[in-house]
C-alpha positions as CSV (number, residue, x, y, z in Angstrom):
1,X,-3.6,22.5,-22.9
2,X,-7.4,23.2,-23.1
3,X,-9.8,22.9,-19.9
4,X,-10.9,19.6,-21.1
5,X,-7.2,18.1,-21.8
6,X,-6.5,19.1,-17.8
7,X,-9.9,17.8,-16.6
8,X,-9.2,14.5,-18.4
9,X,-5.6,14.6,-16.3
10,X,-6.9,15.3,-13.2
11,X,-9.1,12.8,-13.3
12,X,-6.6,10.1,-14.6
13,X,-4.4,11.2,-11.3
14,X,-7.7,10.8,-9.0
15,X,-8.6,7.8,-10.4
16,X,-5.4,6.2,-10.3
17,X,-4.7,7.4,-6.5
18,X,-8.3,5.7,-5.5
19,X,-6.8,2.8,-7.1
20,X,-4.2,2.4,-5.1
21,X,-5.8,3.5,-1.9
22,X,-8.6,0.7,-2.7
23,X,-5.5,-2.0,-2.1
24,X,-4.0,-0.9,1.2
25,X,-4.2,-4.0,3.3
26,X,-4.4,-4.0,7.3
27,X,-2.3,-6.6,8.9
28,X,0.3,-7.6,11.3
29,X,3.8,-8.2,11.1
30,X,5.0,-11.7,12.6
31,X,8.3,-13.1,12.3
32,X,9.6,-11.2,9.9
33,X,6.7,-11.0,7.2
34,X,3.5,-9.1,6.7
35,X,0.4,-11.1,7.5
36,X,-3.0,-10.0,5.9
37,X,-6.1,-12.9,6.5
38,X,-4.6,-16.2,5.2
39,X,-1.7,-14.4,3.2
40,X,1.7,-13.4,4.0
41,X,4.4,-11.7,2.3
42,X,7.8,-10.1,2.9
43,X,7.7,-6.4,3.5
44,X,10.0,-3.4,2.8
45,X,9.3,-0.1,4.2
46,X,8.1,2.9,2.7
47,X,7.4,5.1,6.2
48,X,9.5,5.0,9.3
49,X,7.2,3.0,11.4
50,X,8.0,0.4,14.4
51,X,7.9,-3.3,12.4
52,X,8.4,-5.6,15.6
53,X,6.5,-8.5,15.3
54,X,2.9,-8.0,16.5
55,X,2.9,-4.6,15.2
56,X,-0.5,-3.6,13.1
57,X,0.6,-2.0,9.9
58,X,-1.0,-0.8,6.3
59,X,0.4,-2.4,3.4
60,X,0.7,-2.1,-0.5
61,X,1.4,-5.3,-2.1
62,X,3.5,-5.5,-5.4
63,X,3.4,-7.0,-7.9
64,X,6.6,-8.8,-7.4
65,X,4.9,-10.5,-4.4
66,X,6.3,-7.7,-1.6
67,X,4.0,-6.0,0.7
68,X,5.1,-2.3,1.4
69,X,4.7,-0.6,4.6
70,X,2.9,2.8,3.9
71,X,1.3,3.3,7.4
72,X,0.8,2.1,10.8
């Protein structure tokens, strides 16, 4: 692999990891689902973080329609 061949990887891994930063929702759980503005979803969780209802988390949503916890 060249200089040019990693430089192109790198970046594809960067850019890819802003991407997904870029989507990380702020919200609250309540009853049970993840609550971001107007939208809610259910949530599985990806960090061991406390989920009781009124806690402020960061969330990932799927593409299946799931948020996932990734931070409080």
């Amino acid at each position: 692999m060249g200089v040019r061949e990693l430089a192109s990887a790198i970046k594809r891994v960067v850019d890819e990891r802003i991407k997904r930063e870029a989507r990380a929702m702020r919200g609250t759980i309540q009853n049970g689902v993840f609550q971001s503005g107007s939208k809610s979803y259910p949530y599985k969780q990806a960090v061991e973080c406390n989920t009781s209802s009124g806690s402020r988390v960061w969330a990932l949503p799927s593409q299946n329609g799931d948020a996932v916890i990734v931070g409080a």
